[in-house]
N, C-alpha and C positions, 0 to 999 in steps of 0.2 A: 448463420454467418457463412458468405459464400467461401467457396475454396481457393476463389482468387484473391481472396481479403485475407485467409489465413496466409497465405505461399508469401504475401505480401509484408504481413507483419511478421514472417517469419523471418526473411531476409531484410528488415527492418531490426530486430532486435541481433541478429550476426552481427551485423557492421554496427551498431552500437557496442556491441561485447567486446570487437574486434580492437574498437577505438581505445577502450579500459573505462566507457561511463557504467560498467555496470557494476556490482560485487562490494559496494563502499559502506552496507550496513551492516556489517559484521561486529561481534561481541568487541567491547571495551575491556581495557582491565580496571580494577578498581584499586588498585595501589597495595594492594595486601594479596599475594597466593598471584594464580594461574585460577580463571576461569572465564567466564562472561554475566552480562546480564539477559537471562531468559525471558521471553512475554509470560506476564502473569505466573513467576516465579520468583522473579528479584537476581538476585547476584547468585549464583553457584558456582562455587571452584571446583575445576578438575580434580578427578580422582585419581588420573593412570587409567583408570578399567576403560576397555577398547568395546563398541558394541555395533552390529549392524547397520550399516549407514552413517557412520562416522566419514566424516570431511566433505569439505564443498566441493561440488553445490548438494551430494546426496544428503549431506546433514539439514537439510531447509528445504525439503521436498515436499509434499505433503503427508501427511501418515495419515489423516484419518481415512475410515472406510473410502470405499466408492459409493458414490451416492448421484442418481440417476434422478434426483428432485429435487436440485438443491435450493430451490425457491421454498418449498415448501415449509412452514415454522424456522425461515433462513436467519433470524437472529438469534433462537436459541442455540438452533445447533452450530451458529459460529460467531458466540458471542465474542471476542479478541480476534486482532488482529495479528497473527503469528510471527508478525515480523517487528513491531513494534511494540506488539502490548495493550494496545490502545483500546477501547470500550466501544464495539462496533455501533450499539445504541445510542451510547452520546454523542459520535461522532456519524450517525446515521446519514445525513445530509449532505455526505462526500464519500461516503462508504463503494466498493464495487465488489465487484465477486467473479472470479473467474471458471469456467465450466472446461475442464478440458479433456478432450478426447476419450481417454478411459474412466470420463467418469470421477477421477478425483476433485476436488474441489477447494479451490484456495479464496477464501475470503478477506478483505482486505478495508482497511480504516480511508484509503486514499487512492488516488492513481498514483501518487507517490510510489507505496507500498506494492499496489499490483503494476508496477513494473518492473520491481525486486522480484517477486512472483517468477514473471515473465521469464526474466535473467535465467532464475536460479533453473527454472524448466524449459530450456530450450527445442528440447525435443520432441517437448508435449503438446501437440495443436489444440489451441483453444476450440472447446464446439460451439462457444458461447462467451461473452463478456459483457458484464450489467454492467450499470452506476446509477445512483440515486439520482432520481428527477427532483433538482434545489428547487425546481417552480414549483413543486407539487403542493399542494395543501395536504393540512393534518400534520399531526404529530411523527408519523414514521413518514418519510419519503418513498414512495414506490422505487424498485428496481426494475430499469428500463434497458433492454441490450442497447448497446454503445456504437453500435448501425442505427440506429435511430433517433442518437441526441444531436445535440448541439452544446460543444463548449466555449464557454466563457471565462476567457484565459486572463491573469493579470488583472481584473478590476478590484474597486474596493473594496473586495469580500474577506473575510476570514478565512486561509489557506487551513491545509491538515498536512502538516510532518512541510510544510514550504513555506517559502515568505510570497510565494507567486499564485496567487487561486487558480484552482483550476475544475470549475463546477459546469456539472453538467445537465442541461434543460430537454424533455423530452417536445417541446415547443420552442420552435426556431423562433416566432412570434415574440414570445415569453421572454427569450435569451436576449434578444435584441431591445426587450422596453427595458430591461435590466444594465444592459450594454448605456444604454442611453442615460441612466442617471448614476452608474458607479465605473462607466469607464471599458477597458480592456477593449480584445479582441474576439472573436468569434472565431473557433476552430472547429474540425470532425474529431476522432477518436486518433485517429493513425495522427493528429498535427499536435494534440494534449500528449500524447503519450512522448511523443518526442520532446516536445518540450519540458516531459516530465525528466527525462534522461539527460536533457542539454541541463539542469540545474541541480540535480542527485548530487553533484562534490560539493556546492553552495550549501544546499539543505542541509543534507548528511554534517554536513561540519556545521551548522544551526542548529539541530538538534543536539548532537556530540556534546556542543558545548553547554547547553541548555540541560543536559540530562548529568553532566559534570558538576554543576553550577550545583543542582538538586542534591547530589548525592554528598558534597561537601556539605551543604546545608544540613544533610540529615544526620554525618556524621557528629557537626557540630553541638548539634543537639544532643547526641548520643552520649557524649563526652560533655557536655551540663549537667544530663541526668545523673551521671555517674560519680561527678567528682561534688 
């Protein structure tokens, strides 16, 4: 990724921060206690106890190691999506993964998601940013740097964490016979990623409520089993 593409989406994502499209996935409460819901932990209430990296954005940074291969067996080692929870595997096929400068690495179920990334790491220059090749044959989609693709914004696909797809084809070719029978538009990386920020308070309140709807659900159940 050249340096004029990082400065670029660097001052790309300020003036998004600056506007307020960024910071809107943050913990729900659940109607009982002070807490949130964690990926792939469910609901935790707060305790009081204060720890290292506590508050945003440093609480949603990356923790794991630095890791200087992160293609290398990339779906075991980041099977969920940190920000949502989500199943990097089953959701493989819109999946992206961001490389950034020292080495730490934020994996992500969406461009949704790794624009929450982005947000939360403002300071951190990407060295690198994939996303799944949707033309690719096979069962796991390759990961393709996002210099490279072509997206196909808005057609009749199955979005992740949006109601607006935003899938990316390592074949402009590809993108366009696709374009031709389900619709949308044709964007770069810098035009999806905006458009992923121009609709974060729509989504965001799409899932919220969707993730709402669930947890009432499962309360209800809970309170069957029990009485």
């Amino acid at each position: 990724m050249s340096e004029t593409s990082n400065k670029e989406r660097r001052n790309l994502l300020k003036l998004l921060s600056a506007a307020g499209l960024t910071g809107l996935a943050g913990g729900a409460l659940a109607g009982q206690g002070v807490g949130a819901m964690v990926p792939g932990r469910g609901w935790v209430e707060a305790t009081g106890a204060s720890c290292d990296g506590d508050g945003t954005p440093l609480q949603f940074i990356p923790k794991r190691a630095a890791d200087a291969t992160p293609l290398e067996n990339e779906l075991e080692k980041y099977a969920k999506c940190p920000y949502c929870g989500m199943d990097r595997t089953k959701w493989q096929h819109s999946r992206h993964l961001v490389h950034y400068d020292d080495d730490l690495v934020d994996a992500t179920c969406s461009i949704h998601c790794l624009a929450i990334s982005l947000s939360l790491n403002i300071d951190r220059g990407p060295k690198a940013i994939y996303a799944a090749d949707f033309g690719a044959d096979g069962e796991i989609k390759p990961l393709v740097n996002v210099d490279e693709v072509s997206y196909l914004i808005g057609a009749k696909l199955k979005g992740t964490m949006t109601t607006r797809s935003k899938m990316a084809f390592a074949s402009a070719d590809q993108a366009k016979a696709i374009q031709a029978e389900k619709g949308g538009t044709l964007a770069n990386f810098d035009e999806a990623l905006s458009e992923a920020y121009a609709g974060m308070a729509k989504d965001t309140m799409m899932v919220r409520k969707k993730r709402a709807e669930r947890r009432r659900k499962m309360m209800q159940k809970m309170k069957q089993q029990k009485g």
